[in-house]
Structure formats: structure tokens, C-alpha cells
N, C-alpha and C positions, 0 to 999 in steps of 0.2 A: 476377465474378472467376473465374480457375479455379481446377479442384478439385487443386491443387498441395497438398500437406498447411501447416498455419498449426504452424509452432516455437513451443514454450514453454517458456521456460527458469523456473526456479524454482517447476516445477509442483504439488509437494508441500508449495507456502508454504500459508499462509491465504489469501492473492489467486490464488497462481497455480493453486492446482485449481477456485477457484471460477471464472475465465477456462475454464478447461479443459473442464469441464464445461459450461459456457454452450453453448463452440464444438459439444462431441458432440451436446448437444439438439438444437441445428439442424442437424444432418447435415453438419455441414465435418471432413474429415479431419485429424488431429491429430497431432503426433508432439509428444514431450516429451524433454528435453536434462537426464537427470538423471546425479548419483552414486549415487541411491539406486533402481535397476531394480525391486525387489521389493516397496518401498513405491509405485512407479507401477505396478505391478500388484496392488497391494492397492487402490487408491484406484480405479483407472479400468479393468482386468480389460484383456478386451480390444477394448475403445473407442478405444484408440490407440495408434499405436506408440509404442514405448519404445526412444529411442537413449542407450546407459549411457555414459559416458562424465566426464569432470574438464574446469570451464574454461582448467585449464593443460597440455590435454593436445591440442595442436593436429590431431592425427590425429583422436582423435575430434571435435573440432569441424567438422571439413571433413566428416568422414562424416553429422554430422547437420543441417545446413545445405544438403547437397547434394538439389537437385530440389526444394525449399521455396517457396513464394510468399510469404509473410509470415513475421516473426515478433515476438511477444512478448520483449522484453528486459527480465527480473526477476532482480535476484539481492539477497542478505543482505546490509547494512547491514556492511562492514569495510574493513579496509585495503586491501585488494586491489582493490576497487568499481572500480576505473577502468582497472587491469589487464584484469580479468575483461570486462568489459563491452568494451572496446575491443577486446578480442579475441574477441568473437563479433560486434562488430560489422563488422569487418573479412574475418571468416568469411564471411558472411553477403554482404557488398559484392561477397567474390570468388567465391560463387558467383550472384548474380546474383538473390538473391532484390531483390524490388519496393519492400516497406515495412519498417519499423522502427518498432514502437510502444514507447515506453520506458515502465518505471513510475519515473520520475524523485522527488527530493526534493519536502518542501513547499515553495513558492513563499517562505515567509518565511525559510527556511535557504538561500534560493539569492541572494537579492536581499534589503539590499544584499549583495557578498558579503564576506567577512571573519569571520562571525560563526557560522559552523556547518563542522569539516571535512567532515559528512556532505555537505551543501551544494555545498562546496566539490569533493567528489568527483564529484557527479553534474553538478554543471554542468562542468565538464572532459568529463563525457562528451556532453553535448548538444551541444560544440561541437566534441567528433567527428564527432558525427552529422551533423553541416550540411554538412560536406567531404565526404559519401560522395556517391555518385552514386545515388541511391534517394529515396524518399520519408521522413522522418522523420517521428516528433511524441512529444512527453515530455510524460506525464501528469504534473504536479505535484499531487499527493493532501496537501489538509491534515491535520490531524491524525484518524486512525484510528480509529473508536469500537472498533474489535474488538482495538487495543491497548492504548492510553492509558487509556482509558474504562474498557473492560471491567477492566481491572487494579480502578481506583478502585470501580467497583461490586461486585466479589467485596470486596474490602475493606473497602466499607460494609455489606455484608452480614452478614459475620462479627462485624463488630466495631462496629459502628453509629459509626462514624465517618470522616470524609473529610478528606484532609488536603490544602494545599496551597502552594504559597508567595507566593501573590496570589490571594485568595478570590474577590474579584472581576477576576483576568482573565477575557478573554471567545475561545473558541475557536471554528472552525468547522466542526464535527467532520464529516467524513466518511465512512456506510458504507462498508466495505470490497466486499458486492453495487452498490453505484452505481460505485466504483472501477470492480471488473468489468464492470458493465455497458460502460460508455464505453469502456473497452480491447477489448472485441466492438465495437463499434460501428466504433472506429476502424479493427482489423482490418479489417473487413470494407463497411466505407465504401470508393463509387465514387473519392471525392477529400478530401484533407486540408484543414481549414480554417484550420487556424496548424499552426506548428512547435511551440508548445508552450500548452498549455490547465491553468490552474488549478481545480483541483475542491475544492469544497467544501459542505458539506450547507447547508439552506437558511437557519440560524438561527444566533446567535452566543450561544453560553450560556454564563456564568462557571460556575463551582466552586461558589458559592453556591447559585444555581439549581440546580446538577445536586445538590447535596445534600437540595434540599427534593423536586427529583421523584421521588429514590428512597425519601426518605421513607415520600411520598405514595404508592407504588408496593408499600412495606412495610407502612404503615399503623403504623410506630413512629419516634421521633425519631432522627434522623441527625446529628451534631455535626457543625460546617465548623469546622476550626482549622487555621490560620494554619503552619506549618513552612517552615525556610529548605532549600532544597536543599540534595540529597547534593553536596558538592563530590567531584571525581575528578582524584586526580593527572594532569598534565599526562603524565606517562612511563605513567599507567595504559594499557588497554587501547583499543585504535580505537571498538570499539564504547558502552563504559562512556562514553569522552570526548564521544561525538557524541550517547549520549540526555541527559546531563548538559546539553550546550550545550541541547540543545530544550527542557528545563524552562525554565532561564535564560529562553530567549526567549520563549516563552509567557507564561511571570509576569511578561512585561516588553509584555504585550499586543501580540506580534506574530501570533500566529496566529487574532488578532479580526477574520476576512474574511469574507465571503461573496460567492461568483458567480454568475454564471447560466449557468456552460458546460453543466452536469446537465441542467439543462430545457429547454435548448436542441438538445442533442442527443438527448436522448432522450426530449421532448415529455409529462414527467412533472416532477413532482418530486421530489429526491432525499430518503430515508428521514430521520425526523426524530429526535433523542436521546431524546425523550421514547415513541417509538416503540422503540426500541433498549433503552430501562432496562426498560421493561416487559417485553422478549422476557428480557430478564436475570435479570430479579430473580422472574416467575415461579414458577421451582419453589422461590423459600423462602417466597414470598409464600403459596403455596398450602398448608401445614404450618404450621398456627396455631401448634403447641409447637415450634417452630422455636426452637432455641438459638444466640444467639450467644455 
């Protein structure tokens, strides 16, 4: 490909600088599409450019867009999700960059759809993305160990306990490093193999399970009980309402998948939860008079 600089939008996320940082190691030039200029120069110095700028600020959108071969489309979980995104991707159309990698919803919030507005957002945008005249593909990332997860293991750490509202649903967690990985991969892949590719790590583990690894990983007992979820007014907040719906649907066993896009593309397999609690849990494990 050429050395056209690869956009990343939401580069100061959890995913998006670890993307970022992939792209610098292998020497592809980088630019980053943020509001926050000073934290992408705290995070990445000068390894890449930094175009400052607001996704409702169409000047700078076209200035950072311009002369680009690729880019990463990541932003924050709100109302606006389909605004914002349709308007870089539209950026992007007009000036003539090549591909469009989304980091789209999980596969269980999008399909069927009805049942997730997050969901409901991001596929609106994917099916912008089909009409443009470029290459697309939306990464559908299950559920997160470096959010969901990691929340529940600081929690059992503290307090030796895990709470949830189906002990035994079963999730398919996905590192957030494999996310990254596959979103290089796809950057910078000769040809796309779908329009849109479901990720998820290799194993499906309830609540249950994930209470007794961190246990074991503590070497003291960890309580699993049972809690109904927070309900969230309907007039609440975009965000609040749409992590609200993914409990829901979790504890209702939809996000019990697993695929093989991970190993497939990247001739590995993807990191395992049980590998994850142990990077976590670590530094309490390691402090015998550790208080919780």
C-alpha cells in the first residue's frame, strides 16, 4: 500500500492508541483526528501527526482527511454516534481516501435489531458505509475484557465479591489487543474479506466461572450473587440507556458466541480471560496482607 498517512479517529480511547501505536511500530505513518492535541502528544510525542480539531467541525474534518489512504473510524458510545461517524465518513469519501475500517457494535446489539439503541446506531452507520464508493468493513468486537470484565475484577478484588444478574450467562469476551490487532490487519490488508467480521475471544465463560478464576488467581474465596440490573429511565442519558440494554442482553445469553475471525486472520489465537484475570489481579495477588 502506499505510504499515504492511515486516520485514527478516537485515538486517545483504550483501543484507539493501542491501534496507533501497533501502526508506529511497523513504520506506517500516522495522523490522529482528535479534540484533545496535548494528550496526543503526551501519548504518542512525535510519532505522528496530530490534526486538532471537533467531529462537528467540517473544516477541520476535511483538513484531516485530506491526502490519507486509510482510516480507522472509532468514536465514544452516544447520541451523536451516527452524526459523527457519517460525517467523517463522508469526509473521507470526498476526499478519496481507499478504505474504512469501523470499530462497529457487538454482533448481539446489532442483529436482531430492536433490542440495543447502541446497536441500533452503529448499524445506521454500516449501512452508510455500503453506499460510499471505497472499501469498508465493521469490526463487531463482543464484549470487552478491558471493560466489562475488568470493572468486575477490580470489584472482586476489593470486595471479594462478583455480582451479576444471570450467574450463569456465558460471554465471549474479547481482548481489546486482539480488537487492535485485526483493525492493523485490516488497515493494512491487500483485500477485504467481508464487510463486516464478528470478534470474539476463544471461549465462552459465565459469571460463575469468571468468579472461581479470580478466585484461584487470589488464592481466597470470591462470592457469585445473583443482582437484578440497574434499570435506567427511558428519558435518562444515551449512554447510561445503551450500557443498561447490554446487561439486559448478556443476562439473557446473547453475547454466548464465539468465532474464528481472530485465528483466522491473524494465524494465532485470540488472548484467553483466564490469561487476562491473571494480568489483573497480579499486583494484589502479589501482597499477601492485601486488604480488602
Amino acid at each position: 500500500m502506499s505510504e499515504q498517512p492511515i486516520l485514527v479517529t478516537g485515538a486517545t480511547g483504550k483501543l484507539g492508541r493501542l491501534v496507533v501505536e501497533r501502526l508506529v511500530a511497523l513504520g506506517r505513518p500516522v495522523r490522529v483526528f482528535t479534540r484533545r492535541p496535548e494528550a496526543a502528544h503526551t501519548l504518542f510525542g512525535q510519532t505522528v501527526q496530530v490534526a486538532a480539531g471537533d467531529f462537528g467541525d467540517r473544516t477541520s474534518l476535511e483538513s484531516a482527511v485530506c491526502g490519507v489512504g486509510r482510516l480507522l473510524l472509532l468514536s465514544p458510545i452516544s447520541a451523536r454516534l451516527v452524526t459523527v461517524q457519517i460525517a467523517v465518513a463522508d469526509a473521507a469519501a470526498a476526499a478519496n481516501v481507499a478504505r474504512i475500517v469501523k470499530i462497529s457494535g457487538s454482533d448481539w446489539t446489532i442483529e436482531p435489531p430492536g433490542n440495543s439503541i447502541s446497536g441500533a446506531a452503529h448499524a445506521a452507520v454500516e449501512r452508510h458505509l455500503e453506499s460510499l464508493p471505497m472499501e469498508t468493513v465493521s469490526l463487531r468486537p463482543n464484549a470487552w475484557m478491558q471493560v466489562s470484565l475488568a470493572n468486575t475484577i477490580r470489584h472482586a478484588i476489593t470486595s471479594s465479591q462478583l455480582f451479576a444478574a444471570n450467574l450463569d450467562a456465558g460471554i465471549g469476551y474479547i481482548d481489546a489487543r486482539d480488537i487492535a490487532d485485526v483493525a492493523v490487519h485490516q488497515l493494512l490488508a491487500d483485500r477485504l474479506r467481508d464487510r463486516t467480521l464478528n470478534l470474539t475471544g476463544p471461549d465462552v465463560v459465565s459469571f460463575r466461572q469468571i468468579a472461581s478464576l479470580i478466585a484461584a488467581a487470589l488464592k481466597r474465596p470470591v462470592a457469585a450473587l445473583e443482582k437484578p440490573p440497574q434499570s435506567v429511565p427511558e428519558d435518562g442519558d444515551f449512554e447510561h440507556r445503551a450500557v443498561a440494554q447490554f446487561a439486559r442482553l448478556i443476562a439473557a445469553g446473547h453475547a454466548a458466541t464465539t468465532t474464528d475471525v481472530v485465528p483466522t486472520l491473524l494465524g494465532r489465537s485470540p488472548r484467553t480471560v483466564t490469561t487476562f484475570i491473571l494480568e489483573q489481579v497480579a499486583p494484589a495477588a502479589a501482597v499477601p496482607e492485601y486488604q480488602i
